[in-house]
C-alpha positions as CSV (number, residue, x, y, z in Angstrom):
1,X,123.2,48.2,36.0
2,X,121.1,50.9,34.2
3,X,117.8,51.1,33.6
4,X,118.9,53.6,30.3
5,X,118.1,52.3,27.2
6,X,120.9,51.6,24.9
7,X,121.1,51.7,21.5
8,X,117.3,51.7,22.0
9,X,114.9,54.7,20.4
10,X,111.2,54.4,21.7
11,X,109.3,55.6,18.8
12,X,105.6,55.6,19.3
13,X,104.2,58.2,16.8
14,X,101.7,60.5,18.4
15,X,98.1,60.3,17.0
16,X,95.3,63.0,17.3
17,X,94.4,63.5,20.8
18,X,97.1,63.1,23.6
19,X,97.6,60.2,24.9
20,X,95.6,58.5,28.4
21,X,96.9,57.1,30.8
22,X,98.7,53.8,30.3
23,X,96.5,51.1,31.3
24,X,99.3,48.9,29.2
25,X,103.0,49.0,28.9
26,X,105.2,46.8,27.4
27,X,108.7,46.1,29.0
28,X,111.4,46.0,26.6
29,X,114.5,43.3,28.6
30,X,117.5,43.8,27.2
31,X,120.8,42.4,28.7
32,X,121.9,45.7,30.2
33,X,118.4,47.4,30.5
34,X,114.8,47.1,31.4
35,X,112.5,50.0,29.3
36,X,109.3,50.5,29.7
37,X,106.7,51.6,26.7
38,X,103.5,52.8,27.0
39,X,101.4,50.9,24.5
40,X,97.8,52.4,23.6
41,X,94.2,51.2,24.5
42,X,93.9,49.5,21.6
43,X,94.8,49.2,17.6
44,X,98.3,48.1,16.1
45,X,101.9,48.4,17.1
46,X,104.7,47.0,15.0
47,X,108.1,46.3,17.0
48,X,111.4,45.8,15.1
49,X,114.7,48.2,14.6
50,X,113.9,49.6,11.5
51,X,112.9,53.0,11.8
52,X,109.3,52.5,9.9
53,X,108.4,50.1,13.0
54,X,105.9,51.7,15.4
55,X,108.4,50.8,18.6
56,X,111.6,50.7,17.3
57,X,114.4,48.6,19.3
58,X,118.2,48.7,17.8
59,X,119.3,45.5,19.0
60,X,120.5,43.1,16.3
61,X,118.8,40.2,17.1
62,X,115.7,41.8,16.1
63,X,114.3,42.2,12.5
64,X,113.6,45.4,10.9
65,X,109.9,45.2,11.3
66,X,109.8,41.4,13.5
67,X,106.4,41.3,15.3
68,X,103.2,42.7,15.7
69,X,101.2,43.7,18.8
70,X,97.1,44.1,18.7
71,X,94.9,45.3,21.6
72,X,91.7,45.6,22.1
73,X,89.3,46.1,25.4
74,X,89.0,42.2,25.4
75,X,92.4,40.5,24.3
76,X,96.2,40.8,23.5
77,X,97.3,39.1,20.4
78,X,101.1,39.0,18.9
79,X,101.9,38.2,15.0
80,X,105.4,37.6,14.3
81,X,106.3,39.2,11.1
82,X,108.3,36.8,9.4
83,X,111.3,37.5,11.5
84,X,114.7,36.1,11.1
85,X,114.7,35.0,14.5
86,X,112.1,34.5,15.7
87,X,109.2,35.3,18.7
88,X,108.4,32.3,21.1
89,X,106.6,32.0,23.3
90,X,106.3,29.5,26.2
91,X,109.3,28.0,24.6
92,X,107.5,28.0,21.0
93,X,108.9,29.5,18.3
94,X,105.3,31.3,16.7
95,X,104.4,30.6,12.9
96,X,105.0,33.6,10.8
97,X,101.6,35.7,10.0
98,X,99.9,34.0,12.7
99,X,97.8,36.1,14.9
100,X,98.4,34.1,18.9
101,X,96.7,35.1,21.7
102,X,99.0,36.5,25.0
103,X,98.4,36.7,28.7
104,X,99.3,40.2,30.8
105,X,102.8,39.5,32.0
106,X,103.5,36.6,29.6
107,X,107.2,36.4,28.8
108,X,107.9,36.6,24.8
109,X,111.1,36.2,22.9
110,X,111.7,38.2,20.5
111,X,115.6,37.4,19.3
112,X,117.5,37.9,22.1
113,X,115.1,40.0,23.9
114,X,112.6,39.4,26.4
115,X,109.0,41.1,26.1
116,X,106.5,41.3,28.7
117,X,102.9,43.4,28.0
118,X,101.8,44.5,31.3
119,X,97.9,45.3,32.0
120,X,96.8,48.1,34.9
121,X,93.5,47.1,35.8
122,X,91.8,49.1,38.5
123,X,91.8,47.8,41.7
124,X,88.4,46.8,43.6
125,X,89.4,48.3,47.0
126,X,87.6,51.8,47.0
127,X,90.0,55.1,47.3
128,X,91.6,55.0,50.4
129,X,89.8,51.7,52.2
130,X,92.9,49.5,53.1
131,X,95.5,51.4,54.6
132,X,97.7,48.8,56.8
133,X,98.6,49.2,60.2
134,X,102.3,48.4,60.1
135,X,105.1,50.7,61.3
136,X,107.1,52.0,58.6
137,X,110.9,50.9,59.1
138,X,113.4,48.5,57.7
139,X,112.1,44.5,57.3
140,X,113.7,42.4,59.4
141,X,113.9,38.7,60.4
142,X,113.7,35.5,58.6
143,X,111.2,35.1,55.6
144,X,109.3,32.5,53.9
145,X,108.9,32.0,50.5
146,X,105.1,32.4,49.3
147,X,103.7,29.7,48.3
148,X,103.3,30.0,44.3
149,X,100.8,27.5,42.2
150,X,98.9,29.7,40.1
151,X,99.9,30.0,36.8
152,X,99.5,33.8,36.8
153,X,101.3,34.6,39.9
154,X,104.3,32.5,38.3
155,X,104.7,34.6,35.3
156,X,104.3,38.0,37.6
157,X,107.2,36.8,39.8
158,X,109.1,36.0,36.6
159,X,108.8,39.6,35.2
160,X,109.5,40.9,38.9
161,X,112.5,38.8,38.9
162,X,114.0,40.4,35.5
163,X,112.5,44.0,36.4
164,X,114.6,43.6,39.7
165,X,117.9,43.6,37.6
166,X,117.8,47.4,36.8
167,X,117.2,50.3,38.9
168,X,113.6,51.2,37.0
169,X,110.7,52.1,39.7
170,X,108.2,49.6,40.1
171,X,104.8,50.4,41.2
172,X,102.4,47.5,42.8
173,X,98.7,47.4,42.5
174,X,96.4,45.2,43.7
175,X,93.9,45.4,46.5
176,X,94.4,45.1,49.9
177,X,96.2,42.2,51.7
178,X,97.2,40.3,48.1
179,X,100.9,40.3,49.2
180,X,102.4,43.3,47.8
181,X,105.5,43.8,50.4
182,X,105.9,40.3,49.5
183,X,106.4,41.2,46.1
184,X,108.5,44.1,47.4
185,X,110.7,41.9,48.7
186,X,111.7,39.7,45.9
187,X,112.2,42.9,43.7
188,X,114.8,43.6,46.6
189,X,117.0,40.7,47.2
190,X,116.6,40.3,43.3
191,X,118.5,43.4,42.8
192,X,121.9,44.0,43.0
193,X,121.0,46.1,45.9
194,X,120.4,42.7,47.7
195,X,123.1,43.8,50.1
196,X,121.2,47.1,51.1
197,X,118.8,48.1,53.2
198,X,114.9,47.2,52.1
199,X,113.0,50.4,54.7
200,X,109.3,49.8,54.3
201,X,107.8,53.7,54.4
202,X,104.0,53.2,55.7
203,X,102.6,56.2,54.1
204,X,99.3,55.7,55.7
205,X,100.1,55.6,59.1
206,X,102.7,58.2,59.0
207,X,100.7,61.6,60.6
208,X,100.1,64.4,58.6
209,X,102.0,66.9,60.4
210,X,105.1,64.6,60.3
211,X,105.2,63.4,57.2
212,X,107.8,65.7,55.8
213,X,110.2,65.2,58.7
214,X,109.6,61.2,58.6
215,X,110.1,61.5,54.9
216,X,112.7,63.5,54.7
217,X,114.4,63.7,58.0
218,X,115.2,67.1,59.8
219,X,118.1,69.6,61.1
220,X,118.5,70.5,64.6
221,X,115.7,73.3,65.6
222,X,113.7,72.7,62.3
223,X,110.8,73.5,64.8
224,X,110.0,73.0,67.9
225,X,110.9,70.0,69.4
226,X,113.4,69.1,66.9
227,X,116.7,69.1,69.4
228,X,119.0,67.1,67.3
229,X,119.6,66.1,63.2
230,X,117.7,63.2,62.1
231,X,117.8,61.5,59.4
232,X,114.3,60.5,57.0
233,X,112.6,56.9,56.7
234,X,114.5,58.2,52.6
235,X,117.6,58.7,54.0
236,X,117.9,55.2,55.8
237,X,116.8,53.5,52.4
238,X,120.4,54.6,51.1
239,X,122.2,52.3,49.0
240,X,119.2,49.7,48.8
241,X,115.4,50.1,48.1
242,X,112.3,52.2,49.6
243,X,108.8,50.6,49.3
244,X,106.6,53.5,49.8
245,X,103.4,51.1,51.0
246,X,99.9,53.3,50.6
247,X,101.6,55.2,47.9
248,X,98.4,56.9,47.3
249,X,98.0,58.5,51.0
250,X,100.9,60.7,50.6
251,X,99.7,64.7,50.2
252,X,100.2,66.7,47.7
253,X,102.8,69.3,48.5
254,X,104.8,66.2,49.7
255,X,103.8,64.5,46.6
256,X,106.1,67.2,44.6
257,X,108.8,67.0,47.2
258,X,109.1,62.9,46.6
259,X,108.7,63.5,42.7
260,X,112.3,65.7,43.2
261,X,113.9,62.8,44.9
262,X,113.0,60.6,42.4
263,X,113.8,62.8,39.3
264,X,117.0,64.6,41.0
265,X,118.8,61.7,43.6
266,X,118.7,64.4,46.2
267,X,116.7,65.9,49.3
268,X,116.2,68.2,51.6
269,X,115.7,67.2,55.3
270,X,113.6,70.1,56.9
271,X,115.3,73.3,58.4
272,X,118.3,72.3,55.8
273,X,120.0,74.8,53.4
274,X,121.8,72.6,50.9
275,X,120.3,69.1,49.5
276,X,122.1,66.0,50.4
277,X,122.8,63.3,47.4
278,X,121.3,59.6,48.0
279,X,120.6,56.4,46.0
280,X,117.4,54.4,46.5
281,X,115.8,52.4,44.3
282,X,111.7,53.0,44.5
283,X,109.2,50.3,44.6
284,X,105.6,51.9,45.5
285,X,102.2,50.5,46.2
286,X,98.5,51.1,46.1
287,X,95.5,49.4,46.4
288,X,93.8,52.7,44.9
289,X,93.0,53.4,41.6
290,X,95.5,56.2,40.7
291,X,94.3,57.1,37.2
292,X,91.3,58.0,39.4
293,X,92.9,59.8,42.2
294,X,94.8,62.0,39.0
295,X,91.6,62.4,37.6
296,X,90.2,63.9,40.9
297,X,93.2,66.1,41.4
298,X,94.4,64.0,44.7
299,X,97.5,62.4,42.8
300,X,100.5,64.2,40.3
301,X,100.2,62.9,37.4
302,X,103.7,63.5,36.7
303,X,104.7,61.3,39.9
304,X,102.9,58.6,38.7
305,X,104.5,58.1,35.9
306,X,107.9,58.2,37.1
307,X,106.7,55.5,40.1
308,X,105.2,53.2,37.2
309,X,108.3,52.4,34.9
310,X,106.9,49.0,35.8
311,X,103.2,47.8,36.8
312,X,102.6,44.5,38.2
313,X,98.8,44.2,38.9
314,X,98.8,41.6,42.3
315,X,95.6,39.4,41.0
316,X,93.5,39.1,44.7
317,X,93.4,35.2,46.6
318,X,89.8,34.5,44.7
319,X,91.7,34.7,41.1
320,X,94.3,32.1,42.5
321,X,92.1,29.3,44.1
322,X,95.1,26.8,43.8
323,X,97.0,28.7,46.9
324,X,94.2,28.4,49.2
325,X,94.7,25.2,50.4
326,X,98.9,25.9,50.9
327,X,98.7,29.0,52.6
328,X,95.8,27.8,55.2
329,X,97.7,25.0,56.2
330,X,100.9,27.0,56.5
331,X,99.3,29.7,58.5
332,X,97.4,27.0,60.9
333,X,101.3,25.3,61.2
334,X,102.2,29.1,62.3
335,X,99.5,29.9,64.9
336,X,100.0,26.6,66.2
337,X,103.6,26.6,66.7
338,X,103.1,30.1,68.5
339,X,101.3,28.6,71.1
340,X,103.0,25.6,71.4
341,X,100.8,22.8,70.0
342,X,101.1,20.5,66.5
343,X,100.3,21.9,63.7
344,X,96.5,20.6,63.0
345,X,94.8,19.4,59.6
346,X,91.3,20.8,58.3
347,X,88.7,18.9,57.7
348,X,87.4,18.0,54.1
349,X,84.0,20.4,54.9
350,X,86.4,23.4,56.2
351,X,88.6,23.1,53.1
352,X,85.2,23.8,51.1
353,X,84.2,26.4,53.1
354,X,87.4,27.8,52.5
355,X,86.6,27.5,48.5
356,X,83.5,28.9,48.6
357,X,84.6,31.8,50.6
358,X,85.0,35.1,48.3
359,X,88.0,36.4,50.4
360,X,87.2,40.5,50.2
361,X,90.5,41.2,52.5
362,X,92.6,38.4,50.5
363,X,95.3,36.9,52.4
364,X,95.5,38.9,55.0
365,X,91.9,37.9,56.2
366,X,93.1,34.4,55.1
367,X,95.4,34.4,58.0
368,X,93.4,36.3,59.8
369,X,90.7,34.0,59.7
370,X,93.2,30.1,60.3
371,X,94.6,32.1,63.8
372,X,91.5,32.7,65.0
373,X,90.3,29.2,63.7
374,X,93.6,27.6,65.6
375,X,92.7,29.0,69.0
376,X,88.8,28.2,69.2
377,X,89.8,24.5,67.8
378,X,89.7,21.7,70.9
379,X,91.9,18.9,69.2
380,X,93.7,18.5,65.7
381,X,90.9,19.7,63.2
382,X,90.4,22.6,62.0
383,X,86.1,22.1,61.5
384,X,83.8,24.7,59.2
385,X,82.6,26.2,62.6
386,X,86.1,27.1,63.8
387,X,86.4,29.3,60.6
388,X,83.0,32.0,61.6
389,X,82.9,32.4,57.8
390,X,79.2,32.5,57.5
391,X,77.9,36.2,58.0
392,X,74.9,35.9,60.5
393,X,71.4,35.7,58.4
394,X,69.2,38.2,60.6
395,X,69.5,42.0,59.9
396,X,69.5,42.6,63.2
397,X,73.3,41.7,63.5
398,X,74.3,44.9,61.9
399,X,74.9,48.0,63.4
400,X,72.5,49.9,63.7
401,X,71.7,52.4,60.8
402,X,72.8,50.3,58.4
403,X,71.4,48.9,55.9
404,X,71.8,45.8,53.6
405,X,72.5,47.3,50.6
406,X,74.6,50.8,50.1
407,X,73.4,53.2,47.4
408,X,74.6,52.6,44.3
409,X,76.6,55.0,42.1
410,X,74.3,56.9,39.3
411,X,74.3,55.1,35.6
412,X,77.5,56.4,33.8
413,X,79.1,58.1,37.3
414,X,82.5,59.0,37.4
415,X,85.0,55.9,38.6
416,X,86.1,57.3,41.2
417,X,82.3,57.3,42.7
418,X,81.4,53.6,41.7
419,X,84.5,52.4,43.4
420,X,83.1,54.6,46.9
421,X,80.1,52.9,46.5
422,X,82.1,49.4,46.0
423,X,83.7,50.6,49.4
424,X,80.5,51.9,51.2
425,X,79.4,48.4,50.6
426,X,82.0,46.8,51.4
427,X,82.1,48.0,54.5
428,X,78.7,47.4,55.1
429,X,79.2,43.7,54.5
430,X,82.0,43.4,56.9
431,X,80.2,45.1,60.1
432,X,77.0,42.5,58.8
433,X,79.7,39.6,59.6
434,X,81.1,40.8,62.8
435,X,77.6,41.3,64.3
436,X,78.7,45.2,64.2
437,X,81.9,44.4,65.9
438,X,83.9,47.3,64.5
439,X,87.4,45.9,65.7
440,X,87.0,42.4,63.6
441,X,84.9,44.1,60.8
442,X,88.4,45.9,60.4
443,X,90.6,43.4,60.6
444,X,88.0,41.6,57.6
445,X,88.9,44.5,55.4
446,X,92.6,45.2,56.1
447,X,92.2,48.2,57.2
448,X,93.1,50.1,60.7
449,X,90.3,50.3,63.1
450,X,90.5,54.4,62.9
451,X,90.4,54.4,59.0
452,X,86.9,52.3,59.4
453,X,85.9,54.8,62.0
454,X,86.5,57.5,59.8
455,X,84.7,55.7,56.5
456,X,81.8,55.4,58.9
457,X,81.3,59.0,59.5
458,X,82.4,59.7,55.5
459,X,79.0,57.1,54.2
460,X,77.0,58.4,57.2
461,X,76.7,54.5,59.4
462,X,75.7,55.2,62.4
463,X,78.4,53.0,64.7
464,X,77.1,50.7,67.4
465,X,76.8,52.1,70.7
466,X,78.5,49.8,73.4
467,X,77.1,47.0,74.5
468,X,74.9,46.1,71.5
């Protein structure tokens, strides 16, 4: 299946300045294609297959000029034009000339085609925080389904289970531990690549000096050490689908290298003279804010937007309140069967506590946070004290050097300097929770103990020294 548009002319006139970045994009779901569109910041954009429509889509099920779309910084609203047949939504066919408001990644009918306006909204995690400590390599063994109550997450499965249908790149963002190889997943075994291999590619843990070869594989005597072919973490995605996890922690000059895969369906293993051909579908993720790293010169813009023919923004475990419950008592049923006892309840106060908690490292710490809780419980109750949710009251629990608050970013500074202060802080607030304990301050924020380590020395906290 193609992701090619057919019989489809995207015809967004250009006005004045270039445009920005996409923050929103609207996916155009044809039988035979998924195409994306970027739509602007805000103003007007009429949709129909007459060539005075803004966007204009040849399929005959749609009306010369059928609907229009209005943004703004604050809402999404979509006005069917009087259409022959129609725009729904939520099964609704949508009075002609009314103005009805739409959620990000809210299916609409619009004749025979589907409509989905996605929203990029930059991520909380600061650049670079949450790298996961995962190998990179193919996912095996059996899965679970996630849990799914919240409305939102619903309609973003939806769209992930159309996008899946083509070959289009889909890039995830959302901050750290939301579930975004889960999401990875479902875009796989959606696909007709199903059959394939899914290779997760850790770009944050893969070292800088290997990158290329782990990437891209190698020929015999490449350099030293190299004393047989291999072939890349790329090369073993062949025929199924890559998620390149930490998209954002890949370097530059490999950063062009990837954009040729992508743009060409070849590479070049290192020490090789002639390309070699190979078909992967790419799904990338980040929990950094990419418009920012572009901005800052750490990210081609070009590669972005051939990783983002579709966005869908992860909303973190706070936003979906519903799944708390689900996913504690599923996790406790987990850590429980792994050490060979019955799966135990929580009590009503530990469910509250669980509510109340704001959840910085999502469901990762979730789970992080029910195994721990499983192995200090005695009997079949999980109680609020079991959980060590509460960050100790006294300053003198945190390391030493830091304070309680980090500096704040200047009125009107740069993004990319307000989301290191959001980090900085961040950080600060996990180490206050662990009593300084830098192990379990990273496991709070997702992140590998080294990368903490490393953050440390960037904001200038002094770390603990042993036994305080």
């Amino acid at each position: 299946m193609s992701d090619r548009p057919v019989n489809t002319v995207a015809t967004l006139p250009a006005r004045g300045a270039p445009p920005p970045l996409r923050r929103r994009t609207l996916l155009v779901m044809t039988e035979d294609a998924v195409v994306p569109h970027p739509l602007p910041a805000r103003g007007a954009v009429t949709l129909g297959r007459g060539r005075d429509a803004d966007l204009r889509v040849d399929q005959p099920s749609l009306s010369r000029r059928h609907l229009r779309i209005d943004l703004d910084d604050q809402r999404l609203t979509v006005t069917d034009l009087d259409s022959a047949n129609g725009t729904t939504l939520r099964g609704v066919r949508l009075p002609a000339g009314v103005a009805v408001e739409v959620a990000a990644n809210e299916p609409l009918g619009a004749g025979d085609v589907t409509l989905v306006i996605q929203e990029l909204r930059a991520v909380a995690s600061a650049p670079g925080a949450p790298a996961a400590a995962a190998p990179s390599g193919r996912l095996t063994g059996p899965r679970v389904d996630p849990i799914i109550l919240d409305a939102a997450m619903q309609r973003l499965h939806g769209v992930a289970t159309r996008v899946a249908r083509g070959t289009i790149a889909v890039l995830l963002v959302g901050e750290t531990g939301t579930g975004k190889e889960v999401l990875a997943e479902l875009v796989h075994r959606a696909s007709p690549r199903a059959a394939g291999p899914l290779v997760r590619i850790n770009c944050a843990a893969l070292s800088e000096s290997l990158v290329e070869s782990e990437l891209f594989g190698h020929e015999r005597g490449a350099f030293t050490g190299a004393q047989r072919d291999r072939p890349g973490l790329l090369e073993a995605a062949d025929g199924g689908t890559a998620f390149l996890d930490e998209i954002g922690e890949v370097p530059l000059p490999v950063q062009a290298k990837l954009l040729r895969v992508l743009e060409e369906g070849q590479l070049m293993r290192v020490g090789a003279s002639a390309p070699r051909a190979i078909d992967v579908r790419f799904v990338a993720a980040t929990n950094r804010d990419l418009e920012a790293e572009i901005d800052a010169g750490r990210f081609r813009r070009d590669l972005y937007f051939r990783l983002s023919g579709a966005v869908l923004a992860i909303p973190p475990l706070r936003e979906r309140r519903a799944e708390l419950e689900p996913l504690a008592q599923r996790f406790a049923a987990e850590a429980a069967r792994g050490v060979g006892r019955p799966a135990p309840r929580l009590s009503a106060a530990a469910l509250d506590a669980l509510h109340r908690h704001a959840w910085p490292g999502n469901v990762r710490e979730l789970r992080n946070v029910i195994e721990r809780a499983v192995l200090l419980a005695d009997g079949a109750t999980l109680e609020v004290e079991h959980l060590a949710l509460d960050a100790p009251a006294a300053a003198a629990s945190a390391p030493e050097g830091a304070a309680a608050r980090a500096p704040g970013p200047a009125p009107g500074a740069p993004l990319a300097e307000q989301l290191a202060a959001l980090e900085h802080q961040r950080i600060l607030d996990a180490l206050e929770q662990s009593g300084g304990n830098q192990t379990r301050a990273a496991e709070l924020l997702g992140m590998p103990r080294r990368t903490l380590i490393k953050r440390l020395e960037q904001y200038g906290v002094r770390r603990p020294r042993k036994g305080k």
